[in-house]
N, C-alpha and C positions, 0 to 999 in steps of 0.2 A: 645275142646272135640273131640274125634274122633269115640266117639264110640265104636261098636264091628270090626273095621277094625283093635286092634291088644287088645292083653290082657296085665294081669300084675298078675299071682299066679292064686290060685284056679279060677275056678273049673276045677280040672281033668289037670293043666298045670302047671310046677313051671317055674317060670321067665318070664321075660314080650317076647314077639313074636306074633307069630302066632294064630290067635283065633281060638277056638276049631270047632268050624263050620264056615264052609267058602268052598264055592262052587269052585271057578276058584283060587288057589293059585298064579297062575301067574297075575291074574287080582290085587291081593291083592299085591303083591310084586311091580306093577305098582303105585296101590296109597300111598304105601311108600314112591316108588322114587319121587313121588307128593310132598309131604310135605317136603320130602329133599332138593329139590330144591326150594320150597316155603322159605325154610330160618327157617323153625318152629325147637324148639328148646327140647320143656317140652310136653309133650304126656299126657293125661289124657281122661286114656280106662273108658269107661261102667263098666268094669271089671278089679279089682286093682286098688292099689293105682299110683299115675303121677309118669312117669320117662323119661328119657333123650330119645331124636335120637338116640344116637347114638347105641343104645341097636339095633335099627331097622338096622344102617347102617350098623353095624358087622354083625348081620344074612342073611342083603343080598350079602355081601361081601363074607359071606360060601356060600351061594348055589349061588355063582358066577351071580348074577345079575344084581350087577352094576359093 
């Protein structure tokens, strides 16, 4: 479980990323790379239903963070 460190659909967001509040986006994009490197596989936000890494890997790959 990870909580509101990323979502998955409503409220107010389609597709799983980035949670709609979130203070330091680059702190947040930090404990993505956490889990990546942790080997975690299946995500299951507070908000939305479970989906993959690699939803998380692509969007850090756009805003070029890892």
């Amino acid at each position: 479980m990870i909580g509101d460190l990323a979502m998955n659909g409503p409220p107010l967001r389609l597709g799983a990323g980035e949670p709609i509040f979130g203070e330091n986006i680059d702190q947040i994009y930090q404990s993505w790379n956490k889990l990546i490197e942790m080997g975690v596989t299946d995500l299951y936000p507070s908000h939305g239903p479970p989906f993959n890494i690699k939803v998380l890997k692509n969007k850090l790959r756009r805003k070029r963070f890892i």
